[in-house]
N, C-alpha and C positions, 0 to 999 in steps of 0.2 A: 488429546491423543489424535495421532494423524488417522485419516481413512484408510492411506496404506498399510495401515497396522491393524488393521480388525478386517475379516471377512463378511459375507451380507449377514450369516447368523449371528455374529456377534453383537452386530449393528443392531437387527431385528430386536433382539434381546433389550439393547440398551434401549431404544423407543418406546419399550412396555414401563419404564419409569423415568424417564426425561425427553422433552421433545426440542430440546436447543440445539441450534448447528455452528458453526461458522465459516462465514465464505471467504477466505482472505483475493483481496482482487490487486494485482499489478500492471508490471507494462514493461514491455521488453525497450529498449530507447535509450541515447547515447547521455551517460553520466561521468564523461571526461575519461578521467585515469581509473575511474568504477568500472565495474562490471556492467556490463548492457543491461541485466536481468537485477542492479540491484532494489528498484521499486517492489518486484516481486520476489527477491530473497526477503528484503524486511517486512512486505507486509505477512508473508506465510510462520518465519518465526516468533514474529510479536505475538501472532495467535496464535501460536502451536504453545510458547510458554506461560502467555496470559491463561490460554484453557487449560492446559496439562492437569493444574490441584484440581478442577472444580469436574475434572471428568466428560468433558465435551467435545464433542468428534470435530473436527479441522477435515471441512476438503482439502483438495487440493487447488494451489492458489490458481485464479484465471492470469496467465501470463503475460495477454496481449491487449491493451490499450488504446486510449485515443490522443495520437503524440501526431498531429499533421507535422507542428512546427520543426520537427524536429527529423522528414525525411528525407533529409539533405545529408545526415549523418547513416554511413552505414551500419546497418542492424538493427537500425530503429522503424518497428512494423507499427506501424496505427491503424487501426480500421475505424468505419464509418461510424458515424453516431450512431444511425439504424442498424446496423450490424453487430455494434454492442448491444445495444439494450436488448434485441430479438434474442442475442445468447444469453443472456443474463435471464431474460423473462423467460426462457428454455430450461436454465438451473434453477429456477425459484420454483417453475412448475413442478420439474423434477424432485425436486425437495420436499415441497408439500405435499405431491402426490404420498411419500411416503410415509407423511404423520407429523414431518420437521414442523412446528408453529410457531415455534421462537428461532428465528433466522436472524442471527447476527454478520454483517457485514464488517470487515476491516481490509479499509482500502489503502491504497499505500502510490497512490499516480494522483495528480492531481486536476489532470485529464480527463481521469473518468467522471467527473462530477453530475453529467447528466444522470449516471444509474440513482443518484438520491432523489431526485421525483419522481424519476421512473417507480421507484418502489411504492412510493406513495402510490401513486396510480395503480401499481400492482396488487398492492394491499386491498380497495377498495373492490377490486374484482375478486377479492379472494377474503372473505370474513371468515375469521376463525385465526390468518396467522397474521403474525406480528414480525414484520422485517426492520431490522437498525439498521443501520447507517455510520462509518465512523472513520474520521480520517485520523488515522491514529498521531501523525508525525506534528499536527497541530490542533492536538489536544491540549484542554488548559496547562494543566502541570507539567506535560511535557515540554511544550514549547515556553510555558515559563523558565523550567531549566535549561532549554535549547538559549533563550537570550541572558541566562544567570551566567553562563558559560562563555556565551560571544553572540554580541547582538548582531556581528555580522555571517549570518547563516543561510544557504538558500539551496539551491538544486545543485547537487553535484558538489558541493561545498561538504568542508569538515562533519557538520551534522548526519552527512550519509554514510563517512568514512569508516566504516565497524568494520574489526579481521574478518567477516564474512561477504564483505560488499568490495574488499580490496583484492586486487590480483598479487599473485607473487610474482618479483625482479618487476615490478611497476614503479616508478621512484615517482614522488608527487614532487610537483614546485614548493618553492618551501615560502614566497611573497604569498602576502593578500590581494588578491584581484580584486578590485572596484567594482563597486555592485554594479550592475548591467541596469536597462531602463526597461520595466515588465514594460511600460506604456508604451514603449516604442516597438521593442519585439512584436506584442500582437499585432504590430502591425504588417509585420515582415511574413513573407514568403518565405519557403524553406531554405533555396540556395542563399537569401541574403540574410537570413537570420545564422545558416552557418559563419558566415562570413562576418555578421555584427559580435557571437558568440566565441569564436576561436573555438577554444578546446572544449568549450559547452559550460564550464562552469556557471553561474548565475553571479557568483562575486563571496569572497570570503577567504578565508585559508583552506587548501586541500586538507587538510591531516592536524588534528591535536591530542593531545596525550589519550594514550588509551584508557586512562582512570577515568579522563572527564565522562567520555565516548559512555565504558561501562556504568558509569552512575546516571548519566541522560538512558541508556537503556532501561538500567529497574525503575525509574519513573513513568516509562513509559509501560514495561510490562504490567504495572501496579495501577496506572492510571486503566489501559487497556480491559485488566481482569473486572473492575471495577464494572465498567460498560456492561463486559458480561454478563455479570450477576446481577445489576440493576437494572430498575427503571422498566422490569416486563409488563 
C-alpha cells in the first residue's frame, strides 16, 4: 500500500502490529527514447506490487540521484554524494523516529550505490533497526531471466522498456546497438560521454515483445516480495 493512500492514523494504527517500511529510491536522468523518471517509475512499482499481499506501506519513491555522467543530457539532475546520503540519513531518521525497525530499501539507479554502506554505518548508530538494501533489476532470478531472454541488456536498453517506462508516438530504433565500453565511459566527462553515448542507450535492442517484458516482471515482483519477507 502506497503512503498516499493511508492518513498518519491509519499509519499510526498499522505500527501497533508491523514495523516494516519500504523506501523505493530512483533518479531522474536521460534513458534514450524512456522516460527521464524511468529508474524511479520502476523502482516505486516493483515495491508498491511486491508489498501490496503482505500489507506494507511504500513511501514515496526518492526521485533524484547520483547520475554526474550523465549532465550533459538534459533533465538529468544528480546531486552530490554528500547531499544524498545527508537525505537519506534524514529519511531513515525520520522513519525510525517513528517506530519503522524493518526499513526495507529497493533501489532502482545504479548510482546510488553509496547509500548501501551508508546504511550500514547508519544502522550501527542506530540499534534496534534493521535497514536492507536491494538492487532490484539485478537480482539473482531476475537478471537470470533478464539474460534467459537477451544476454544483451543494459541501461536504457529493452530490459527498461515496460508500457510504463515508454512514451506515447515515441518510435524506438528497431537495430541492436553494440554494447558501449563501461570501462571507457567512466572515464569520460559529461559532454564527451554524450557524445561517446548518442542517444544514451548502453547497447541492446530498444523494445521486445511485451510477453517477454511481462514475465521478466513477475520474476522480478516475486523475487522482490521475497526480500520483503525474509531474511529480518
Amino acid at each position: 500500500m502506497r503512503i498516499s493512500d493511508l492518513n498518519w492514523m491509519q499509519l499510526e494504527d498499522y505500527l501497533k502490529h508491523d514495523d516494516r517500511c519500504v523506501l523505493p529510491l530512483g533518479c531522474t536522468e536521460q534513458h534514450a527514447y524512456l522516460s527521464l523518471a524511468t529508474d524511479s517509475i520502476l523502482a516505486e512499482h516493483i515495491a508498491v506490487e511486491a508489498a501490496a499481499p503482505l500489507g506494507i506501506p511504500v513511501f514515496p519513491v526518492f526521485s533524484y540521484g547520483i547520475t554526474p555522467t550523465f549532465k550533459a543530457f538534459p533533465g538529468s539532475i544528480s546531486l552530490r554524494i554528500e547531499t544524498y546520503l545527508r537525505v537519506i540519513g534524514d529519511i531513515l531518521n525520520g522513519l525510525s523516529a517513528y517506530g519503522f525497525r524493518r526499513i526495507a530499501i529497493v533501489n532502482g539507479h545504479g548510482g546510488n550505490a553509496p547509500a548501501q554502506p551508508y546504511t550500514v554505518e547508519w544502522m550501527a548508530d542506530h540499534p534496534g533497526t534493521a535497514v536492507k538494501f536491494y538492487n532490484w533489476w539485478i537480482a539473482s532470478r531476475t537478471w537470470a531471466k533478464v539474460t534467459e531472454i537477451d544476454s544483451v541488456a543494459s541501461h536504457a536498453s529493452w530490459m527498461e522498456n515496460f508500457p510504463w517506462t515508454r512514451l506515447p508516438d515515441v518510435a524506438m530504433p528497431a537495430e541492436q546497438k553494440p554494447r558501449i565500453d563501461d570501462t571507457h565511459l567512466r572515464k569520460l566527462p559529461p559532454v564527451a560521454a554524450r557524445e561517446y553515448l548518442g542517444d544514451g542507450n548502453f547497447g541492446g535492442f530498444y523494445q521486445r515483445p511485451d510477453e517477454e517484458l511481462l514475465a521478466l516482471w513477475q520474476v522480478a515482483i516475486q523475487e522482490t516480495r521475497d526480500f520483503l519477507s525474509e531474511g529480518w
